[in-house]
C-alpha angles and dihedrals in degrees: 000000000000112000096237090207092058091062111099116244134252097255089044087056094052098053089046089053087048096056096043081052098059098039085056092052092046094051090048090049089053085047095053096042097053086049090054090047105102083059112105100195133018122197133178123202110198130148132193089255151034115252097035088112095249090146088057086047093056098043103048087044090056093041091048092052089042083051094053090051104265128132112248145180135188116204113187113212095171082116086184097041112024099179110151089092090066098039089048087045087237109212092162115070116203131248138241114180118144093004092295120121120202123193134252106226129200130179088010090303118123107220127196114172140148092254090081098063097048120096093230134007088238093065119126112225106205104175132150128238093271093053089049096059099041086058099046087048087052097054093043084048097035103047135094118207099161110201126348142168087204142025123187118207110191113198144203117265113245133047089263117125103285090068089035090055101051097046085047090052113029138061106228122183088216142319129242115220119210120205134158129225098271119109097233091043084052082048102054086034076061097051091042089053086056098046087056089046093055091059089050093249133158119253108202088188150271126303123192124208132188099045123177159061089325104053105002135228144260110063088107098048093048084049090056086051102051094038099043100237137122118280094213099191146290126253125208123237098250125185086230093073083069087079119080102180087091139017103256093231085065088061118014106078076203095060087034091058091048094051093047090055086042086051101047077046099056090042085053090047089052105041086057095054091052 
């Protein structure tokens, strides 16, 4: 018979699955972040809410730096709504053999999101936190990137657990938060710099998007200033941004003029954190 006092308690139990826990989440960080280690900068967009334009951000961002000669990557982490593959024009799918997933690239951009995996753009992904989170952990341990001067992580809008999950996993030099002029977009842009804070992340700076006669300018830059970042740049609500057959910095000299100043920015952000 089993000695009944020999078996550990519950609350013994707990604490042994919560170690094990931890030492499992700290081996699976190591592992991400010496895959990620031929990656010379890693850069999250994020804002505080959906509809702010943080996907065009990313993409144009990416597209810009691929432009200038450097090697880039995009991975989309917005598990519910991947949408970088439709705003790059994606031709190029990308490919999972032997557990390994390589990227479809596009402009010079190397693109790795969930919208390839699902069976039709109009899916519906209805997962809860945990799946999230195994799926963002697959593709950090999963993909090959190979070597690149920048990788661009775009996030999921929110504090819920997509974004969670990345700052908790991976080591990001900073991330870029993208607001519009509008007071409540500047709000949740707020709530999202503090989440990052509170997980001792680096915040490069504010973007806004949207500027203009519509809906104004300057929230961005007066949340840079409370909140002592750098305001990166603004960039104008433009017709062209109607066409998706091609990201506009690609095309417009105007939009290509506001990334480069974002860019030298972010690289000025960057070189005084380290």
């Amino acid at each position: 018979m089993v000695d009944e006092q020999s078996k550990p308690s519950p609350q013994a139990a707990q604490a042994k699955a919560r170690i094990e826990a931890v030492k499992r989440g700290f081996e699976q960080r190591r592992n991400i972040n010496q895959k990620l280690e031929n990656i010379g900068y890693k850069i999250g967009v994020y804002s505080g809410k959906g509809g702010v334009g943080k996907t065009s951000v990313a993409v144009n961002l990416a597209c810009y730096l691929a432009k200038q000669g450097h090697s880039v990557g995009i991975l989309d982490v917005d598990i519910d709504c991947p949408n970088v593959t439709k705003a790059m024009g994606m031709t190029e799918r990308a490919t999972i053999e032997d557990g390994t997933v390589t990227p479809g690239e596009q402009y010079g951009v190397k693109v790795v999101s969930m919208s390839y995996f699902q069976k039709s753009e109009d899916e519906a992904i209805i997962w809860r936190g945990p799946m999230i989170h195994n799926a963002i952990n697959q593709f950090l341990q999963m993909t090959e990137w190979g070597q690149l001067d920048y990788l661009i992580v775009d996030l999921p809008p929110g504090t819920s657990d997509g974004p969670l999950t990345v700052m908790q996993t991976i080591t990001l030099d900073g991330f870029v938060v993208v607001t519009t002029p509008h007071f409540l977009s500047a709000l949740d842009a707020k709530r999202s710099i503090n989440m990052i804070r509170k997980l001792n992340v680096n915040v490069l700076g504010i973007v806004e998007n949207f500027v203009g006669d519509i809906f104004g300018k300057g929230a961005g830059e007066t949340l840079a200033t409370e909140l002592q970042l750098s305001f990166l740049g603004g960039i104008e609500l433009r017709s062209e941004y109607r066409m998706v057959d091609i990201p506009p910095v690609l095309r417009v000299d105007e939009i290509e003029k506001e990334y480069e100043a974002i860019v030298a920015a972010i690289n000025t952000a960057i070189a005084s954190k380290n």
